[in-house]
N, C-alpha and C positions, 0 to 999 in steps of 0.2 A: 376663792373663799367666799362664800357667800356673806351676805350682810343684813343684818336686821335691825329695825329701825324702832325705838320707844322715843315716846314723849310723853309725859304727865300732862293728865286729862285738867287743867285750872275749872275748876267750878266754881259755884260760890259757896257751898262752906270748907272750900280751901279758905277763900278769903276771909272768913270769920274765925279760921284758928280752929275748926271743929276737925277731930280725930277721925282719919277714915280707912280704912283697911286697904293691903298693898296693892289686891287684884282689882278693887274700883279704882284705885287712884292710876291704875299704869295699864294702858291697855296691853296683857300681856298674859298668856299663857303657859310660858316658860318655869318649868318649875323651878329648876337652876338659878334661873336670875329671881324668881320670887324669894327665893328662902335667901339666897344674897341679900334682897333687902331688907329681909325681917330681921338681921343681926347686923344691920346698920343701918345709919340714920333715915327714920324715910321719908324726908322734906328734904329731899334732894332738889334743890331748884334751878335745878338744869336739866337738858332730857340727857339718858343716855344713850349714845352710841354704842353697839358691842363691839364693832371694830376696834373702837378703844380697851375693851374689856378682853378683849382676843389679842392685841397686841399695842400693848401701852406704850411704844417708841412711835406710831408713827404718826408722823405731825396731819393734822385735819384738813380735809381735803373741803375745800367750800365750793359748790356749783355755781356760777356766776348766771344770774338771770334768774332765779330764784327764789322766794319770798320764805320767811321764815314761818313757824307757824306760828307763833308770839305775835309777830308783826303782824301775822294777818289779823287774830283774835284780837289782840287790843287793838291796831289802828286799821280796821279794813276802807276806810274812806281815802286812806293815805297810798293806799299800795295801785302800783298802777302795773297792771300785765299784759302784757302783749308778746300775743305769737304772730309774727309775718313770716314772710318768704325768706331764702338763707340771704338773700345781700341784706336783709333789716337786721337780720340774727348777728353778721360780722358788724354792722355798727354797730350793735346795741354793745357789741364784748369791746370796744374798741372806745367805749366813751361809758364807764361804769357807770357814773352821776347824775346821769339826766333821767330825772323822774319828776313827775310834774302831781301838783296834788291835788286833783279832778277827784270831783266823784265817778259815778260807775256808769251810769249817763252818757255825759260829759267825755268818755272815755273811748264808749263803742263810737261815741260821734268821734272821736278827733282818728281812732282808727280807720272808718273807710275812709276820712277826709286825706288820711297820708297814705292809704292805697292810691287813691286818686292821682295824687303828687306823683307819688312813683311811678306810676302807667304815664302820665304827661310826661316825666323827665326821661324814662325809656324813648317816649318815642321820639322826644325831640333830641337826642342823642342818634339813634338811628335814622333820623332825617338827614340829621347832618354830615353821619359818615359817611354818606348816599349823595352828596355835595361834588364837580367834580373836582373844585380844588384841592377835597381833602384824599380823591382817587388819585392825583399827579401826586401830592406828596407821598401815597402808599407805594404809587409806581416807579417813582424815581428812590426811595428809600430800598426795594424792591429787583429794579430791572437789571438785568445782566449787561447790560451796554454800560461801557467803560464812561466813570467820571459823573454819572446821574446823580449817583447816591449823595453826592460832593454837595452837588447843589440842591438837596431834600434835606441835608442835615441841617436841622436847627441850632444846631452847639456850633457850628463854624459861623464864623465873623461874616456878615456883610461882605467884606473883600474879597476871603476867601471865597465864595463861593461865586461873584461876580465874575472871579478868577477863571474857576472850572466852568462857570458857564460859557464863557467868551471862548476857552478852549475846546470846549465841544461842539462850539458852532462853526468855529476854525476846522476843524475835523470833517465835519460836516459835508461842509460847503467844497473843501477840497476831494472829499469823495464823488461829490455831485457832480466835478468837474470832469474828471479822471473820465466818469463813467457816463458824460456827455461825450466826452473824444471818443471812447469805445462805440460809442452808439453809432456816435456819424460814420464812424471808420466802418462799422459792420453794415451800416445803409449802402456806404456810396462803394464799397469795394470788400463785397462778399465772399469773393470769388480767388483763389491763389493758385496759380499753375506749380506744380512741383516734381520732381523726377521720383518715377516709380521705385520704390523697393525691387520691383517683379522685373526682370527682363521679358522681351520678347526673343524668339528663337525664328529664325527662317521659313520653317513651315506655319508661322501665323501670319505672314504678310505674303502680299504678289511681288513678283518681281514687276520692275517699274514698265510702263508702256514706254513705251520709243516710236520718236516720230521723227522720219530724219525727211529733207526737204534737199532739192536741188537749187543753189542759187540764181542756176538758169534759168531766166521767168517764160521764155520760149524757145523751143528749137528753133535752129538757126534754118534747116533746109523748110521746115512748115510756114518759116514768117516770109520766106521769102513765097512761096507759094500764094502767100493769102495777099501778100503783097503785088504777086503778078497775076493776081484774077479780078474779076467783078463786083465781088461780096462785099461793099461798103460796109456793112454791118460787122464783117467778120475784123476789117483794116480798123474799123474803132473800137473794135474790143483789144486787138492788139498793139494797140496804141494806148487802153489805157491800163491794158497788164505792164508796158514796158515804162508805163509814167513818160511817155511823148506826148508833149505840148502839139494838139490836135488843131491842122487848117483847115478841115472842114466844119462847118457849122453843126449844132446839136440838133438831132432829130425835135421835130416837132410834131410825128403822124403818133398817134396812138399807136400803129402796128411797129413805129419803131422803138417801143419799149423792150427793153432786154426781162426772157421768160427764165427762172431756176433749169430750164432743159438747152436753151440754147447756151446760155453762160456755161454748163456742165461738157456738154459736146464740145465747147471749142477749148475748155481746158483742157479736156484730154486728149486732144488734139497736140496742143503746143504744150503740153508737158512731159518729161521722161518719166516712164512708165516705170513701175516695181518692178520689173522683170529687167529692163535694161537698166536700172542703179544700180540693184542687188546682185552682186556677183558671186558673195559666196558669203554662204550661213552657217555656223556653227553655232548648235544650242542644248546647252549642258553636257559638253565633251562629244556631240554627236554630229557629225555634217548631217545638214536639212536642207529640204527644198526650200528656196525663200519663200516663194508664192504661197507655200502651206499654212508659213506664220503669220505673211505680213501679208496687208492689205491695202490699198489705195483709203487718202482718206484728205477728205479738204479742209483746208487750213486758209490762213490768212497772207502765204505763202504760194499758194495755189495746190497744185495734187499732191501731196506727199504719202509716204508709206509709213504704214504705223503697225506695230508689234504690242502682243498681249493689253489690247485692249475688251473691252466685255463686247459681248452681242451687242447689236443696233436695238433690238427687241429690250434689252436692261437697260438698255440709256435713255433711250427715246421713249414716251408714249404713245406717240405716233410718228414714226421714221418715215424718211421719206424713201421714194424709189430708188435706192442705190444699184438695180441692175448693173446699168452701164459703168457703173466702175469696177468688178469684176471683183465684186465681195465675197469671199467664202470664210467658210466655217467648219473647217474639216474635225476640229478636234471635238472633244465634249466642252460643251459652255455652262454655266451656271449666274446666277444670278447674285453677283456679290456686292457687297459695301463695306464702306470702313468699317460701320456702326455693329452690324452684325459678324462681317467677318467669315471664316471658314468652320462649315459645320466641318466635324468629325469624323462622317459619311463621305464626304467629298472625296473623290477621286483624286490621286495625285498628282494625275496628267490633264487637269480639268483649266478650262481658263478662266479666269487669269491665272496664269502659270504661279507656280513659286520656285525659290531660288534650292538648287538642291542641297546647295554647302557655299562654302566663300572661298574664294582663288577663281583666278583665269578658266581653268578646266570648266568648272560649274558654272561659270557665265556665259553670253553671248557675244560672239565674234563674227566681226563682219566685214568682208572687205567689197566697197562702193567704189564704183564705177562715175567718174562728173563730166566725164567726153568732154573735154574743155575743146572741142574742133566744133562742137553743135550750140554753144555757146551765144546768140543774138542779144540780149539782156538782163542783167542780172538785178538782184534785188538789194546786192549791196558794192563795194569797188572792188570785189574781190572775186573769187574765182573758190568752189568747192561745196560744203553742203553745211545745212543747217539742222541739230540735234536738239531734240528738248525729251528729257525724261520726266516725266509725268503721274498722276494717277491713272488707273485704267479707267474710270468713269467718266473720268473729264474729256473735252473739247481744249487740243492744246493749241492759245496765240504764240506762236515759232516769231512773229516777225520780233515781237519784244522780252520772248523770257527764254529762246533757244542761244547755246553756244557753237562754235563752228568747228568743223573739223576740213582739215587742209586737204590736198590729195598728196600723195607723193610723202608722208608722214602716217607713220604709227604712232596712234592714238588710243592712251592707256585714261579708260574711265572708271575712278573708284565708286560706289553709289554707297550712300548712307540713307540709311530713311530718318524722316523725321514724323514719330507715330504721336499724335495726339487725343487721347481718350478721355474721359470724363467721367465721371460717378454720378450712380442715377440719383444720389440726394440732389444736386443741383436744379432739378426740374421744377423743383418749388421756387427757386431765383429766377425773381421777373427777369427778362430775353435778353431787358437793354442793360441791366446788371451785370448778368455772367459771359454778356457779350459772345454768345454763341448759340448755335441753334440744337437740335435733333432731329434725325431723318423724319418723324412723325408731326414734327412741329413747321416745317417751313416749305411749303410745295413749291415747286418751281411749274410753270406752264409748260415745255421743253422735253426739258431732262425731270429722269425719274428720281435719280437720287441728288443730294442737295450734298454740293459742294462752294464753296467762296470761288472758286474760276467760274463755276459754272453758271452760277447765281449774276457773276458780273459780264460775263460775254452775252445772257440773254438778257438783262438788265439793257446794254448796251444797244441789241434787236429793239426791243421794243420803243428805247428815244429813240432809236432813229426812226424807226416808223413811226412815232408819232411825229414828230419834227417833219421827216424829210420826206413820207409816205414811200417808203424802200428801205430795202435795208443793204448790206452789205453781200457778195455771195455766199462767206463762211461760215454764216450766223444765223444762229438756228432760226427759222420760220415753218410757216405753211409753207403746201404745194403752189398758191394762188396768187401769193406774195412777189411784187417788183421788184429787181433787184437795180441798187442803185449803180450809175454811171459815174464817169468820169465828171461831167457837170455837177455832180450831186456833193462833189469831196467837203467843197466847205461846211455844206448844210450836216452831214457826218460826222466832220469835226466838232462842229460847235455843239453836234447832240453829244458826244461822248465826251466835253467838257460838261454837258448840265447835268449826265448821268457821275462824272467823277464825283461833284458838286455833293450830290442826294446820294450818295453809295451808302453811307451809313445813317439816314436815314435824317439829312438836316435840312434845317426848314429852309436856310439860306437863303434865298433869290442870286439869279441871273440876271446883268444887264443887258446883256446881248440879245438875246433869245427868252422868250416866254416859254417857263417851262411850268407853272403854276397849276397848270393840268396832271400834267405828269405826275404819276406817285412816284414816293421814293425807292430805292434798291431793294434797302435793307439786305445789306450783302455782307453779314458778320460769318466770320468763320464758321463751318460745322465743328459741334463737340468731338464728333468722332472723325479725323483726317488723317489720310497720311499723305507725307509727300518728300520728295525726294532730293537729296544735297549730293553736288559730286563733285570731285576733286580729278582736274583735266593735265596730264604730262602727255607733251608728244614729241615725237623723234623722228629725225628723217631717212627716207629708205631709200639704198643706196641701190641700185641694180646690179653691181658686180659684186654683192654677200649674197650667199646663200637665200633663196627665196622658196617657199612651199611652191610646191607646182600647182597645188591648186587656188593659191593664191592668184598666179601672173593671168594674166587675161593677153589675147596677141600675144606679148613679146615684152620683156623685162624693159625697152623702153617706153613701151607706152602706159607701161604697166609703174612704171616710177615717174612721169607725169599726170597720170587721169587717175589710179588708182590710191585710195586712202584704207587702212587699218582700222578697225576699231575694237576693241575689248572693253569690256563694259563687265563689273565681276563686283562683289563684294567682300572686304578682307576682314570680317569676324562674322563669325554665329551666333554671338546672342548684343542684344541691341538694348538701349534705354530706351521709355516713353515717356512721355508726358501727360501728367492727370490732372487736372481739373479735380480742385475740389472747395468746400464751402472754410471760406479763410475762419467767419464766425458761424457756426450752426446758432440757433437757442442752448442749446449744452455747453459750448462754451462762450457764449456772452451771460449767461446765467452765474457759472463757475468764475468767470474776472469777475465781475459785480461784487456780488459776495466775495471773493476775497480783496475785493478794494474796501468793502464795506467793513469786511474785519479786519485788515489792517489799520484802519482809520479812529473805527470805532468798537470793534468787538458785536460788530451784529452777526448774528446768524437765523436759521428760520425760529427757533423759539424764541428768538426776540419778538419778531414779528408776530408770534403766538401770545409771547406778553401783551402788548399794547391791547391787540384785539382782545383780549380777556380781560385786561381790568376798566376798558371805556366800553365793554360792553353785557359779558358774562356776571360781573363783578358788583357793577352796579345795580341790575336788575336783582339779582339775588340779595342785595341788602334794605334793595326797595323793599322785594316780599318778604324779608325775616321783620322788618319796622311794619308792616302791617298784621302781622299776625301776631305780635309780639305781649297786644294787649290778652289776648286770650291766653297765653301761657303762665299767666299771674297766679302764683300759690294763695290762695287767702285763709289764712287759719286765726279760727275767732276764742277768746280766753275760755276756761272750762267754767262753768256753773261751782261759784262757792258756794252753795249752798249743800256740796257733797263733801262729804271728809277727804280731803287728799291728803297722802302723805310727802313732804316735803323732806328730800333727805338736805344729812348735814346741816341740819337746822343747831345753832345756837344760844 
């Protein structure tokens, strides 16, 4: 409904009582409301409204903030107007009364003087929310972390909030602990060995090398030979293979230093040869030549014969002459390691062998020969031969990690492997952490591939040469290399006490012996091993039961004193391993943190996104809205009275 707005024009000869016609007196064009007037009174002295005149119920609606027209025409020194910005407009509605009675002057001055005010109260408002104690109380009023708000709220008591604050530092401080112990725990022991999900199966591993040894340290009819001839040299070598306390004096000539060729010649000399141990081979259900499989091989023991071991060529990087012991290699050979393992490609009959199923049938069976009639000295009080099953890469010591087998006794050998692998995350754990090495990571001088025997029997080469300038015969060297004597033993001993000393790599000192020179072993496990457990039953063989014929060698009695059995077999097909792996990654020392942290407290990463936005996003953005804040000032200045405005709902 539209609205139109009259007021009578006051002049002065309104005020003199002089008669004036309806259209001068009311500024108004309306014909309707003129002839309304002329048939009633027309010193009406009020303006009219036509709202009222269109609907006489509804009560008058008055605009708050503006001047009457009466008020202005009689008292305009009196009327003060002012238009500002909308927060001047909500106080102005919010405090009717305040009018102050300035002239017009006086007026436009006191208005920019309270723009002024206002731009200084802004700003100094916006300095202070820019304050950071008044950012802790918005953050703590604000943050997701449990029990903040407690202590931001100003309506809770002193107490109370001393309350939640003491409990959140409690919180705190026990999360901080929790997640110091995890820390150390992930520093000092990152590393957890555990059993594989994954079996291994038969054809992923070799069957074990076998090293079997005779206890006889020399033939009886050779010592006596060397014993009724001239060769002093030859009577002290075998004096100090039989460990006889020697009446002759120690050479002193330079040419009586013992050479790697003359020690070799007279072992094979005063040792039983593979061919006369090995009497009969059975391997994977098949009789074989021995001599095919096995091969002479030196030990600590003296010449022993050894089965499915690798090439000389994959062990050694520089092998020495093994002519003279009458090495072959008839089969195909390849180049294997734990770490890598059997390609795909591999041939099945490649060496190192592998097992072809588990039972008797698919193992190897052997019956040994120990001639107890050729018998001169032995290596221990007993009478028979000594076994050690092995890795194929390794260098096996018989004298302290082989078990025996009797003559005259069948001899049931169970093998188990024991496979230890690793995951290649570990490689980022420092060496002395995961306590293990990788083929890439730890070269040996020697041997090509890096095993823990391997690492420690040349470990043990080297103190002795450095100590004792010789070494042992067994032990890996050069061609050029001394090998040490029977005078030498203490000086040997005491080196392989400063090599046990430094094996894993400790600073310790020796009293005995200066070994300050010497580096240490560092002889920690490889990641990738395997090695072999076996379980020994033996029984004694009767010569009036049933014997294979190709068992007896002469005659069923000689053959139940000098001759021993051995089966050697595996009784399941699939196997457990052991893996190496990172006890804490960063993914999970990340994952306990946080949730110690939210158990504790309720953090999570947009906690952590709180903080940093309101001590730093937060505050700069209220810097720049309080600088720019004078420029956004409305200023709107009164209209010019000196126009006719119309003022509705005027009175």
């Amino acid at each position: 409904m539209s609205i139109k707005l009259y007021y009578r024009e006051y002049t002065k000869t309104d005020q003199e009582n002089e008669p004036m016609s309806i259209e001068s007196s009311y500024k108004t064009t309306d014909k309707a409301t003129l002839n309304y007037l002329r048939h009633h009174d027309p010193n009406i002295p009020y303006s009219i409204n036509t709202v009222h005149l269109q609907n006489p119920y509804k009560v008058t609606q008055r605009l708050e903030g503006y001047a009457t027209r009466e008020s202005f025409k009689v008292r305009p020194a009196s009327v003060k107007i002012m238009y500002r910005s909308r927060d001047t407009a909500l106080r102005s509605r919010n405090n009717k009364n305040l009018t102050s009675k300035k002239d017009t002057s006086t007026l436009q001055s006191n208005d920019h003087d309270d723009d002024k005010g206002i731009r200084k109260n802004e700003g100094r408002r916006c300095i202070k929310n820019s304050k950071i104690q008044n950012m802790i109380s918005q953050y703590c009023a604000n943050s997701s972390l449990h029990g903040l708000r407690y202590v931001g709220d100003s309506n809770l008591t002193i107490g109370e909030r001393i309350f939640w604050l003491i409990s959140i530092t409690l919180a705190f401080l026990t999360a901080a602990y929790y997640i110091w112990y995890l820390y150390r725990k992930w520093v000092s022991s990152p590393i957890i060995i555990s059993l594989s999900p994954e079996s291994v199966s038969l054809d992923e591993f070799p069957f074990p090398s076998v090293t079997i040894c005779n206890m006889n340290n020399a033939k009886k009819s050779e010592a006596v030979r060397i014993n009724a001839g001239t060769d002093e040299r030859k009577k002290l070598l075998l004096e100090d293979r039989c460990n006889f306390e020697s009446n002759m004096s120690a050479f002193t000539l330079d040419e009586s230093a013992i050479t790697w060729n003359s020690m070799l010649h007279f072992m094979i000399n005063v040792s039983q040869s593979c061919s006369e141990m090995l009497h009969m081979c059975q391997w994977h259900g098949n009789l074989t030549d021995c001599e095919k499989i096995f091969n002479p091989s030196m030990t600590d023991e003296g010449l022993c014969c050894n089965f499915n071991a690798v090439h000389r060529k994959y062990m050694f990087y520089s092998s020495l002459d093994w002519s003279d012991l009458n090495i072959t290699f008839p089969f195909n050979n390849i180049d294997w390691n734990p770490e890598t393992g059997y390609d795909e490609s591999v041939a099945a009959d490649s060496v190192p062998w592998r097992p072809y199923g588990a039972g008797q049938f698919y193992g190897l069976t052997l019956v040994l020969d120990a001639d107890v009639a050729e018998y001169y000295c032995s290596s221990s009080a007993s009478v028979g031969f000594k076994m050690l099953l092995h890795n194929p890469v390794e260098t096996p010591k018989i004298a302290e990690f082989a078990f025996t087998v009797t003559p005259g006794e069948e001899t049931r050998v169970i093998v188990t492997p024991r496979i230890s692998t690793a995951s290649k995350s570990i490689i980022s754990v420092p060496q002395r952490k995961r306590k293990c090495f990788f083929t890439s990571e730890r070269k040996l001088r020697y041997y090509r591939t890096y095993t823990q025997r391997n690492c420690v029997l040349e470990c043990e080469a080297n103190f002795t040469q450095k100590i004792c300038h010789c070494v042992q015969y067994y032990m890996p060297k050069s061609s050029n290399t001394p090998i040490c004597e029977k005078k030498d033993d203490q000086c040997a001993t005491n080196a392989r006490r400063a090599m046990e000393v430094k094996l894993y790599d400790d600073e310790s000192g020796i009293t005995s012996i200066n070994v300050s020179e010497t580096p240490s072993c560092n002889c920690y496990p490889g990641c990738f091993e395997i090695n072999y457990n076996v379980e020994i039953s033996q029984s004694k063989l009767v010569p009036t039961f049933f014997i294979a014929d190709n068992y007896v060698k002469k005659n069923k009695t000689y053959f139940a004193e000098n001759m021993a059995v051995v089966h050697l077999f595996f009784v399941d097909s699939q196997f457990t391993k052991y893996v190496k792996n990172e006890l804490f990654g960063f993914t999970e020392f990340l994952s306990s943190t946080g949730g110690l942290l939210g158990l504790f407290m309720g953090f999570s990463f947009i906690s952590l996104v709180e903080i940093v936005y309101f001590f730093t996003l937060r505050i700069y953005c209220r810097m720049y809205k309080s600088r720019h804040a004078s420029r956004n000032i409305l200023q709107v200045h009164p209209l010019d009275t000196s126009e006719n405005v119309v003022y509705p709902f005027v009175q």
